[in-house]
C-alpha positions in Angstrom: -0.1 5.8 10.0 -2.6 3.1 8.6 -1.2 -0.6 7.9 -2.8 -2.5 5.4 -2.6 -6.3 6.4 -1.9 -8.8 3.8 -5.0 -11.1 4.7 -7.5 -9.7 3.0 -5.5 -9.2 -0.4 -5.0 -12.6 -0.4 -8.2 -14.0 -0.2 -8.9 -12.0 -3.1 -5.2 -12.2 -4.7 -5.3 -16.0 -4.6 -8.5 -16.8 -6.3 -7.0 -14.4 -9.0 -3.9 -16.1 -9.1 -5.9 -19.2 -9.8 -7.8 -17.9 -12.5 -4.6 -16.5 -14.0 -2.4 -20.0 -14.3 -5.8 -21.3 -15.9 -6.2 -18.7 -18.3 -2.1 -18.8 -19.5 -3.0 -22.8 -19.7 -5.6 -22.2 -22.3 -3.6 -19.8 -24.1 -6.1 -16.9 -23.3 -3.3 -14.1 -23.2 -6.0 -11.1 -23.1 -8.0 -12.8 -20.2 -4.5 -13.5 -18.4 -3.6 -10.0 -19.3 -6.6 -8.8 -17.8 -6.0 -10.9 -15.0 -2.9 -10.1 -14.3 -3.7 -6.2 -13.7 -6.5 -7.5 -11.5 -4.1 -9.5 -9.3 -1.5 -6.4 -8.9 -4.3 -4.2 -7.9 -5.2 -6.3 -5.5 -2.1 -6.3 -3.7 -0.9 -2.8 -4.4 -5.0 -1.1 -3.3 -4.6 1.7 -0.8 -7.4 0.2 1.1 -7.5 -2.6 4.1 -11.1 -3.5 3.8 -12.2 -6.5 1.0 -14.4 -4.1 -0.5 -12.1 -1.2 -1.3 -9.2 -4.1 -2.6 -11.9 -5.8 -4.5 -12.8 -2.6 -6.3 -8.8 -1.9 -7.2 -9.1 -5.2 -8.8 -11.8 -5.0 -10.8 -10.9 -1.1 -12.1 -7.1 -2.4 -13.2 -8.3 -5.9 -14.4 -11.3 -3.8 -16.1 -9.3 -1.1 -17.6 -6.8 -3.3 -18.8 -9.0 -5.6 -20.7 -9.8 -2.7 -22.4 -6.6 -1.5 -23.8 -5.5 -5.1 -24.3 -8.5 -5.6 -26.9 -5.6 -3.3 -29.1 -3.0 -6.3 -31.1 -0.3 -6.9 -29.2 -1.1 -5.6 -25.8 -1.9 -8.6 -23.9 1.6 -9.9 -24.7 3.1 -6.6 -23.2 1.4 -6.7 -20.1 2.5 -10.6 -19.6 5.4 -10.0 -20.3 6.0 -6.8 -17.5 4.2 -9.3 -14.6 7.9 -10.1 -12.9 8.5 -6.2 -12.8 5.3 -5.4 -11.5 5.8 -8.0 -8.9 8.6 -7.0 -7.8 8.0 -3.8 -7.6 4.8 -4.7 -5.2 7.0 -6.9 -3.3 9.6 -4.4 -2.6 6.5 -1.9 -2.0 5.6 -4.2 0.8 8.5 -4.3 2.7 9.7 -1.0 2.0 6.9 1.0 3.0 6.8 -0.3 6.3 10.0 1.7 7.1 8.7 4.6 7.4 8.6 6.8 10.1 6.1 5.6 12.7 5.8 1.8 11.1 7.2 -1.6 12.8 9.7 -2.8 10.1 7.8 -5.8 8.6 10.1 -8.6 9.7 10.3 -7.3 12.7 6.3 -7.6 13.4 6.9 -10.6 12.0 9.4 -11.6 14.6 7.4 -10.4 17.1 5.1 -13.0 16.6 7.5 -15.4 16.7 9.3 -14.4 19.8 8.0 -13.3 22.9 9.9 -10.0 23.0 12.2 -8.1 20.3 15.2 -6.9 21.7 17.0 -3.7 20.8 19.9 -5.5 18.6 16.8 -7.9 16.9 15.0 -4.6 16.2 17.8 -3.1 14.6 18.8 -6.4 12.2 15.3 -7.2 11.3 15.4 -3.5 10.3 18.5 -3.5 8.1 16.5 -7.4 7.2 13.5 -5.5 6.4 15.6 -3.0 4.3 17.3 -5.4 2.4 14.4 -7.3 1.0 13.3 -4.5 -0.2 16.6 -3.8 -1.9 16.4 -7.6 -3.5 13.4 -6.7 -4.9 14.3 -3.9 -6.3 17.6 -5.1 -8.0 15.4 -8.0 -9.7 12.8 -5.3 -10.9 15.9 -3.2 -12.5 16.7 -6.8 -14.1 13.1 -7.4 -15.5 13.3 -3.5 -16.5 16.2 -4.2 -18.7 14.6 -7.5 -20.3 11.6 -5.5 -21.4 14.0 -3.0 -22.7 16.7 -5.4 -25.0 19.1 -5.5 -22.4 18.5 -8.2 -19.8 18.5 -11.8 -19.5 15.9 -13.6 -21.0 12.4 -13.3 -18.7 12.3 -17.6 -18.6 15.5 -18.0 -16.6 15.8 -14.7 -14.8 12.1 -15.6 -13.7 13.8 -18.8 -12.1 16.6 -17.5 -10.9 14.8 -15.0 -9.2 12.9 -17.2 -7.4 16.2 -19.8 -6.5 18.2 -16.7 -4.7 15.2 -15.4 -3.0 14.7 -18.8 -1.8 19.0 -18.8 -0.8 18.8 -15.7 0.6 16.0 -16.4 3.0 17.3 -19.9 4.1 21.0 -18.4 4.2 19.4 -15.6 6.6 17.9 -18.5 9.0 21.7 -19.5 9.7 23.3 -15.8 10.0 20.4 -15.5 12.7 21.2 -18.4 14.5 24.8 -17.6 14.4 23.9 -13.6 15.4 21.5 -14.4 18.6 22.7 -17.9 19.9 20.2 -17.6 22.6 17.4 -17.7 20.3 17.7 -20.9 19.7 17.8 -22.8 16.4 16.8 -20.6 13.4 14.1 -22.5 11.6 12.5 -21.7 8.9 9.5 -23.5 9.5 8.8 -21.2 12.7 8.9 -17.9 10.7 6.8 -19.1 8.2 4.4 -19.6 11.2 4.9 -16.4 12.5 4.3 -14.9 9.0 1.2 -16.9 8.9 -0.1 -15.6 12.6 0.6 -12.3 12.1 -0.8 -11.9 8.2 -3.5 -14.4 7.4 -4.8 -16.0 11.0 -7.6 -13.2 12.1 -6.5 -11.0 15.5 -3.6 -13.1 16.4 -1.3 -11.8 18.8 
């Protein structure tokens, strides 16, 4: 089954990402509307190769500039970013559960620790899992703002960001407390590992 790394959607996610906070600076909702799209297609393209992701970007960032050019649209699709985003984050972990995929954190932890035994395997699984769950409940949140019935998309948007922070430091000391031997928990090390096995070219 193919896996699509992260690298390459980042070199091309970030610069977006950049051109984004810039554009929501200068008040340009449409261009940051536009951009917006541009950035999610980047993440979310069914392709591994800078070409194919670049080309998702610039068909939604492209498409979407046009139907924003309608009154009212650019503040629409601003305003469902958090859902799409979460959505694409529990995308990414999720869809490495399927059948004949190493669970993401536990590739992840394979880069952190020399081997990956059977009980790791299983909680980075159920780890894996339950990011993915996370991300989903916060999407089902920022569905319910859009329609009426959530919290307002300010605070949740912080909020959102506070327990995903908690959750992944509270992890760090269930692990350590889990597999004594090992060692300390850090989260220093498994942003390492995330960075070896996603961004830093052929690491092993």
């Amino acid at each position: 089954m193919p896996s699509f790394p992260l690298a390459p959607r980042l070199r091309i996610s970030l610069p977006l990402s950049g051109l984004l906070i810039a554009a929501r600076m200068a008040g340009q909702d449409a261009a940051g509307a536009a951009l917006a799209a541009a950035l999610i297609g980047a993440m979310l393209a069914p392709a591994a190769r800078p070409l194919g992701i670049a080309g998702a970007a610039v068909a939604t960032g492209g498409a979407t500039a046009l139907w924003v050019a309608h009154p009212g649209m650019a503040e629409a699709v601003l305003a469902a970013l958090p859902l799409a985003g979460n959505l694409a984050l529990a995308w990414h972990f999720g869809a490495t559960l399927r059948p004949g995929r190493d669970p993401l954190i536990t590739r992840y932890t394979r880069f952190e620790h020399a081997e990956v035994s059977a009980g790791l395997a299983r909680y980075t699984r159920r780890l894996t899992l339950l990011w993915a769950g996370f991300f989903l409940l916060c999407a089902a949140v920022n569905a319910a703002t859009l329609a009426g019935h959530g919290p307002a998309a300010g605070p949740f948007a912080v909020f959102n960001l506070g327990l995903a922070a908690a959750f992944f430091l509270g992890e760090h000391l269930a692990r350590a407390v889990l597999f004594p031997e090992l060692g300390r928990a850090r989260p220093s090390r498994t942003l390492r590992a995330v960075w070896r096995a996603e961004v830093v070219p052929h690491a092993h």
